[in-house]
C-alpha positions, 0 to 999 in steps of 0.5 A, a space after each residue: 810043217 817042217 820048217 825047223 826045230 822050233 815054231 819061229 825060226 830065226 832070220 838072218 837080216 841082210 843089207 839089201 845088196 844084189 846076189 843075182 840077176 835074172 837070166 831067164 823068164 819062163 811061162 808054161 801054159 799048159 801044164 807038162 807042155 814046153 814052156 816059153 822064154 820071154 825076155 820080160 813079162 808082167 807080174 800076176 798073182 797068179 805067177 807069170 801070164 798063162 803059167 799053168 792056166 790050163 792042163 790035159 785031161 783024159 776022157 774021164 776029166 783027171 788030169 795028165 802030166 809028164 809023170 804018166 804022159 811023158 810025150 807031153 814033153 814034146 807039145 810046144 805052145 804058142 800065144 800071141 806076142 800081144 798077150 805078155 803085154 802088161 794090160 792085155 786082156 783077154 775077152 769071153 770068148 778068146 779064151 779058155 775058162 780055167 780052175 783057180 785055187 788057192 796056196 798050200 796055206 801052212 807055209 804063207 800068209 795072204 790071199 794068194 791063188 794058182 791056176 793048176 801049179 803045183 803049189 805056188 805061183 813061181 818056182 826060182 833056180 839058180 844056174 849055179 845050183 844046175 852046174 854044181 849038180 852037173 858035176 856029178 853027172 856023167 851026160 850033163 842035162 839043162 835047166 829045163 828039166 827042173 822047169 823054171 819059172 825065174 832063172 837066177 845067175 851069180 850067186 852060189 850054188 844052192 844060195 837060193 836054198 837059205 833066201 826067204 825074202 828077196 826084191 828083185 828089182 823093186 819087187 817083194 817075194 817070199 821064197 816059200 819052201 824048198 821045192 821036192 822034185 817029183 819024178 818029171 826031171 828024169 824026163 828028157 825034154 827033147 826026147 820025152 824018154 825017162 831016165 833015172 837022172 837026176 833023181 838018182 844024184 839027187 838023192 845022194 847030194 840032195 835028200 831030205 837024210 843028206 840036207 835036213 837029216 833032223 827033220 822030216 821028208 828024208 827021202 825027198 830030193 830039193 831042188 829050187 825054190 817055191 815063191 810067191 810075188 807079195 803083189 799087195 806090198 806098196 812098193 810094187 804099185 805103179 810104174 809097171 809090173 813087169 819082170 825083166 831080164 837082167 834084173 838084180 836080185 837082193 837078198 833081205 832076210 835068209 835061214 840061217 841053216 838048211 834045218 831052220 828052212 821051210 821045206 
């Protein structure tokens, strides 16, 4: 599992006081598509509405992303407004019939469930971590690169590295594992050309051999966070479940080092 030199790692439990706030929401409906930014949105277990419900298949039904369609970059999509309402449903014939699957198991208990992410339902970044790693960069790139779901801002750089279970607002998640970059960040997501960054910087300041030299994956590049919504925690009943922006993040328990956390 990697997740540390022993089977149960050590949490370090912190006063619930507010780290970060959300700048940014982001829903990708189909898969490698562009995402849109919503200024607050209902909380699912399956993510966001519509995150990654669908995807492109080729004539032969295998699925096509950024990593061999790069163009796919360059697809916006549109929904209606109505459908990010928090009780909207959709009826049998306004949408699509979609795959849903479960979570990579080794890493979270519960019964949670994905449409076509990759993994788990949310991914969490900071700004902080964006604009530390631009500084080794030498043309600066955005955030969208990395593809977000929650955009946090106030922390550290790569505080979100060590969180393992936070509130934002009133609601529960688990931060679940580092998240290893495939190749799309090296796609430009307003020309769909690849380049080498940031891959490149990454696996000089980012590497499994640089974060977690003892452990295993070294030649994996982290950036992010995988997270999961506890939605069966009783504190997220009622009043609403959305997701705003502006919303204060609270840091409950964190690794103590990058060796003890789950990548």
């Amino acid at each position: 599992m990697g997740v540390g030199s022993s089977s149960t790692p050590t949490l370090l439990t912190e006063l619930a006081s507010p780290e970060a706030k959300v700048t940014g929401i982001f829903t990708y409906p189909i898969k490698s598509c562009r995402g849109i930014s919503l200024p607050r949105a209902p909380l699912t277990p399956f993510g966001f509405p519509w995150d990654r419900q669908w995807v492109v298949v080729n004539s032969k039904g295998r699925a096509r992303t950024q990593r061999v369609e790069p163009k796919l970059a360059l697809v916006e999509v549109e929904l209606p407004p109505e459908v990010f309402l928090e009780h909207w449903k959709p009826t049998t014939d306004s949408v699509m019939a979609s795959e849903v699957r479960n979570v990579d198991p080794p890493y979270v208990e519960g019964q949670q469930r994905i449409f076509f992410s990759d993994g788990y339902p949310f991914l969490l970044a900071s700004q902080e971590s964006l604009d530390a790693l631009n500084k080794f960069l030498e043309e600066q790139i955005p955030m969208n690169r990395f593809r977000p779901n929650i955009l946090v801002e106030g922390c550290e750089p790569y505080a979100e590295d060590l969180w393992r279970d936070i509130k934002i607002s009133r609601f529960s998640y688990q931060c679940v594992k580092l998240c290893a970059r495939c190749k799309i960040p090296q796609v430009n997501q307003e020309t769909a050309i690849y380049g080498t960054e940031p891959t490149e910087t990454l696996m000089k300041v980012r590497s499994g051999h640089v974060l977690r030299p003892n452990q295993n994956n070294k030649n994996k590049v982290y950036f992010g966070q995988k997270t999961v919504w506890n939605w069966k925690d009783s504190s997220a009943k009622g009043g609403g479940n959305m997701l705003k922006m502006g919303d204060s993040v609270y840091i409950i328990k964190k690794y103590p080092s990058l060796a003890e956390a789950a990548a």
